[in-house]
N, CA, C and O atoms as a GROMACS GRO file, in nm:
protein
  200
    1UNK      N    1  -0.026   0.996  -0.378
    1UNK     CA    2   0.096   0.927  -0.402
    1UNK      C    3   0.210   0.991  -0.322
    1UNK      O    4   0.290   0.920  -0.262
    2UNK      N    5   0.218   1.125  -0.318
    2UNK     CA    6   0.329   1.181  -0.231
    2UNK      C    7   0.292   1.132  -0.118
    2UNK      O    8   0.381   1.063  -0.070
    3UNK      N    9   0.183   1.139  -0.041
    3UNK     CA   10   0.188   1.089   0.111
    3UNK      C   11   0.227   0.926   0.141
    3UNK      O   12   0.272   0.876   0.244
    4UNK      N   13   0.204   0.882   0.054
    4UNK     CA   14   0.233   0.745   0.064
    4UNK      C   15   0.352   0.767   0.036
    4UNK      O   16   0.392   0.855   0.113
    5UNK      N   17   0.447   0.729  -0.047
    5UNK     CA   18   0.571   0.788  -0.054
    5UNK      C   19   0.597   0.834   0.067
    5UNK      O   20   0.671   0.754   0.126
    6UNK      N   21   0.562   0.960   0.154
    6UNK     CA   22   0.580   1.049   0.235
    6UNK      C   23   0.617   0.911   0.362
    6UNK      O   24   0.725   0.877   0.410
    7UNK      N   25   0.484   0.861   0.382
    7UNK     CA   26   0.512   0.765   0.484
    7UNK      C   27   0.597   0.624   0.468
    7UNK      O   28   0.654   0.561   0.557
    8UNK      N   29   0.589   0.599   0.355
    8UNK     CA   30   0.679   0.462   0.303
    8UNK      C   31   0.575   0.400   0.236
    8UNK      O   32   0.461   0.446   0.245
    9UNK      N   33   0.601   0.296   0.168
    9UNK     CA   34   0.461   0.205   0.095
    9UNK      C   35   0.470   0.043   0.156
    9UNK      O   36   0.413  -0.057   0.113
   10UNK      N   37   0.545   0.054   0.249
   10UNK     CA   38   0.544  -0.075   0.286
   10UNK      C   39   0.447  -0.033   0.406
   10UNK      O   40   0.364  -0.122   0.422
   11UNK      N   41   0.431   0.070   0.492
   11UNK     CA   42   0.344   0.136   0.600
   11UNK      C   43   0.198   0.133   0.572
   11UNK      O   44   0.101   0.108   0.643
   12UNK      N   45   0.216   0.168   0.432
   12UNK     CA   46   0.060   0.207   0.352
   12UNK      C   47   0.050   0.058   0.327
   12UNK      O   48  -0.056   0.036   0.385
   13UNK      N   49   0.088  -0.056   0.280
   13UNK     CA   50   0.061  -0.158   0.245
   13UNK      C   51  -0.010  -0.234   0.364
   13UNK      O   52  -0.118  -0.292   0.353
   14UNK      N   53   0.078  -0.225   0.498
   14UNK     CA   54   0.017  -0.306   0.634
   14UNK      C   55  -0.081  -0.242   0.683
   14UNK      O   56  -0.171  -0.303   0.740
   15UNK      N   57  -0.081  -0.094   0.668
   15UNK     CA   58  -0.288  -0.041   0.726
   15UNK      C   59  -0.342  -0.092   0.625
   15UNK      O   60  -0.460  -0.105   0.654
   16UNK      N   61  -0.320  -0.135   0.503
   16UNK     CA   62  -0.476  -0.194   0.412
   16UNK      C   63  -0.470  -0.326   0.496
   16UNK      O   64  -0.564  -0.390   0.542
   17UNK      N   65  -0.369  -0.344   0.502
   17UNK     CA   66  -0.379  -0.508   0.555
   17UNK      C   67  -0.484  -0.526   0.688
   17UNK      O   68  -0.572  -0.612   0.704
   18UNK      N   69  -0.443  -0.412   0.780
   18UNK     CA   70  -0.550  -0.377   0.907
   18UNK      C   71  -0.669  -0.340   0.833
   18UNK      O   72  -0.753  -0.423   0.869
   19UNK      N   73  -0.722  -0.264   0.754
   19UNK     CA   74  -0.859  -0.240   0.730
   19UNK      C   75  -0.930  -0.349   0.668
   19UNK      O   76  -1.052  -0.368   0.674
   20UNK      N   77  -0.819  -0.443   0.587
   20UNK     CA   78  -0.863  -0.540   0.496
   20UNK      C   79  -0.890  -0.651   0.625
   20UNK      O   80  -0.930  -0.758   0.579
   21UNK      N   81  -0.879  -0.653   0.778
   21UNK     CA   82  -0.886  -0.718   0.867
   21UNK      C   83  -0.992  -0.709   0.928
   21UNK      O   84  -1.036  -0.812   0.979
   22UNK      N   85  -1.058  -0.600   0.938
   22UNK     CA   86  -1.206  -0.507   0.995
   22UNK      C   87  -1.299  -0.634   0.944
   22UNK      O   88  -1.283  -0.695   0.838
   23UNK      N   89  -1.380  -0.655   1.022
   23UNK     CA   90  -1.482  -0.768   0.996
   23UNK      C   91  -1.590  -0.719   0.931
   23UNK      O   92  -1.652  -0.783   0.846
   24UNK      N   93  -1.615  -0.609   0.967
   24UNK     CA   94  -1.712  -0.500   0.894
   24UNK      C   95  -1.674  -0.433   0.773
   24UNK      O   96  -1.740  -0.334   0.742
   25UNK      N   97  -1.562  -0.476   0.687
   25UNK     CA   98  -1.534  -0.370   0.570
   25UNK      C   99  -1.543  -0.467   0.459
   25UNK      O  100  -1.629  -0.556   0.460
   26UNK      N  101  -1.467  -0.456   0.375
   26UNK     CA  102  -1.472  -0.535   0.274
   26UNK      C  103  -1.316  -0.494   0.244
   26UNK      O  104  -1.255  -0.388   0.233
   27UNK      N  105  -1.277  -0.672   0.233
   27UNK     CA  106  -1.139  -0.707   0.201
   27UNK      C  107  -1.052  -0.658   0.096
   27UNK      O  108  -0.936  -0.617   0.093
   28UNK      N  109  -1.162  -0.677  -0.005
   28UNK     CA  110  -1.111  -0.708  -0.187
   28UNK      C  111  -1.097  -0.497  -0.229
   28UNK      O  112  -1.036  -0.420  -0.303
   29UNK      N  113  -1.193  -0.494  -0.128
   29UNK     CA  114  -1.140  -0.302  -0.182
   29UNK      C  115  -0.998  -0.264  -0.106
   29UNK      O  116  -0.955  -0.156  -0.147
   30UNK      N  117  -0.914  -0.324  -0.007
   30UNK     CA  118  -0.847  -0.295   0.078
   30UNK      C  119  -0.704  -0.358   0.016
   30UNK      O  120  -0.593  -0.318   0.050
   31UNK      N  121  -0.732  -0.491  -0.107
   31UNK     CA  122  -0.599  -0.527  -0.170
   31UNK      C  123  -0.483  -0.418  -0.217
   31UNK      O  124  -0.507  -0.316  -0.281
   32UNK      N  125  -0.382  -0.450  -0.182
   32UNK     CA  126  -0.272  -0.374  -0.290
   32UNK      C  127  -0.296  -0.373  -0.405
   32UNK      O  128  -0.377  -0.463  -0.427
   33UNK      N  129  -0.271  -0.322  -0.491
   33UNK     CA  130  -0.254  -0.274  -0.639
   33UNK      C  131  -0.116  -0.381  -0.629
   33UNK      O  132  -0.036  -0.385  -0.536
   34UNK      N  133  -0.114  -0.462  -0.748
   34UNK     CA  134   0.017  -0.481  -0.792
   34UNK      C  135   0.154  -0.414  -0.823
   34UNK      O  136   0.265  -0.466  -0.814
   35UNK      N  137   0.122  -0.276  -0.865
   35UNK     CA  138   0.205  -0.177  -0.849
   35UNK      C  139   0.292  -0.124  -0.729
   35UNK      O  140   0.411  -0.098  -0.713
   36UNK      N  141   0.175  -0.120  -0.651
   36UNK     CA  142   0.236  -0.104  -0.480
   36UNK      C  143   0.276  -0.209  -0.406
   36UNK      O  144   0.361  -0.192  -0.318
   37UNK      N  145   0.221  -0.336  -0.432
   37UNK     CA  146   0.307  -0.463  -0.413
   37UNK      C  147   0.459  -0.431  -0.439
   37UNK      O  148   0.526  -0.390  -0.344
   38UNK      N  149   0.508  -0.446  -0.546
   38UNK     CA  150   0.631  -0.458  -0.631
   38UNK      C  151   0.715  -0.339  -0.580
   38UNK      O  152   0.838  -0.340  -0.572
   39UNK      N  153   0.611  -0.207  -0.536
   39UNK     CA  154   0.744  -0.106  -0.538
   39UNK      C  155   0.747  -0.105  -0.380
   39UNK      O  156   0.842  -0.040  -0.337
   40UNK      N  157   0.669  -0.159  -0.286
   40UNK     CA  158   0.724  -0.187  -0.106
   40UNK      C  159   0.781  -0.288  -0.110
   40UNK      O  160   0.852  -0.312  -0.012
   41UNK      N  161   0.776  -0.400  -0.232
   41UNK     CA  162   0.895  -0.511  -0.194
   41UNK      C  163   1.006  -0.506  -0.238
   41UNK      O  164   1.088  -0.597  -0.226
   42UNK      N  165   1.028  -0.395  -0.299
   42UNK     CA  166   1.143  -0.378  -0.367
   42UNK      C  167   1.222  -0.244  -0.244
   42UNK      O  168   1.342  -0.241  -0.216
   43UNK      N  169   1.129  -0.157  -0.195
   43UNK     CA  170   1.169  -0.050  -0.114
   43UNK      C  171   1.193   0.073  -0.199
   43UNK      O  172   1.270   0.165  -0.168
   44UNK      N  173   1.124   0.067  -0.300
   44UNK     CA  174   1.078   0.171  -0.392
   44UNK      C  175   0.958   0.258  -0.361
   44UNK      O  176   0.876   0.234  -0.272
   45UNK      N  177   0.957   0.392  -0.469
   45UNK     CA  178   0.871   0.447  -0.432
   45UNK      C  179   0.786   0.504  -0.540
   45UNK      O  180   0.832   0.469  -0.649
   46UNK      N  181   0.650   0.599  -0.553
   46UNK     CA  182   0.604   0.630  -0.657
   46UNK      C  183   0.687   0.756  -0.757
   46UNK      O  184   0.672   0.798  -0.871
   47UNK      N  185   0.792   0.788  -0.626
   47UNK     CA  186   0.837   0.934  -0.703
   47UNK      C  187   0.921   0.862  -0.787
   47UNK      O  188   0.914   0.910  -0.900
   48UNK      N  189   1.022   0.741  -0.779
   48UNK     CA  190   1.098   0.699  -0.841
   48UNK      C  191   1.053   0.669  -0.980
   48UNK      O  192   1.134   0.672  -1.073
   49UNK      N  193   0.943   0.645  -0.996
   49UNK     CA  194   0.921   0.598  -1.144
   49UNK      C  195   0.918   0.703  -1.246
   49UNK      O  196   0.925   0.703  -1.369
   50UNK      N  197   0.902   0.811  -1.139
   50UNK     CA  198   0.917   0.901  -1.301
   50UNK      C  199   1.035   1.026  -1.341
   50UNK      O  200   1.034   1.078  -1.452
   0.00000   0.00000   0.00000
């Protein structure tokens, strides 16, 4: 969670989006968490919640 944070979660959100793109991986393991949805669209972070 700190590194994400560290890098931003909107950063971490678009590489799943690239791995979730890999023809060879599997998509559905590569989704956002709803959690991390909500706090890169908001421009929030994990440290903030607590």
């Amino acid at each position: 969670m700190f590194h994400a944070d560290l890098i931003g979660l909107e950063e971490v959100r678009r590489r799943m989006s690239e791995f979730a793109a890999n023809p060879h991986g599997d998509p559905g393991y590569w989704t956002p968490a709803p959690l991390l949805d909500r706090l890169a669209n908001s421009g929030g972070s994990f440290t903030s919640l607590g």
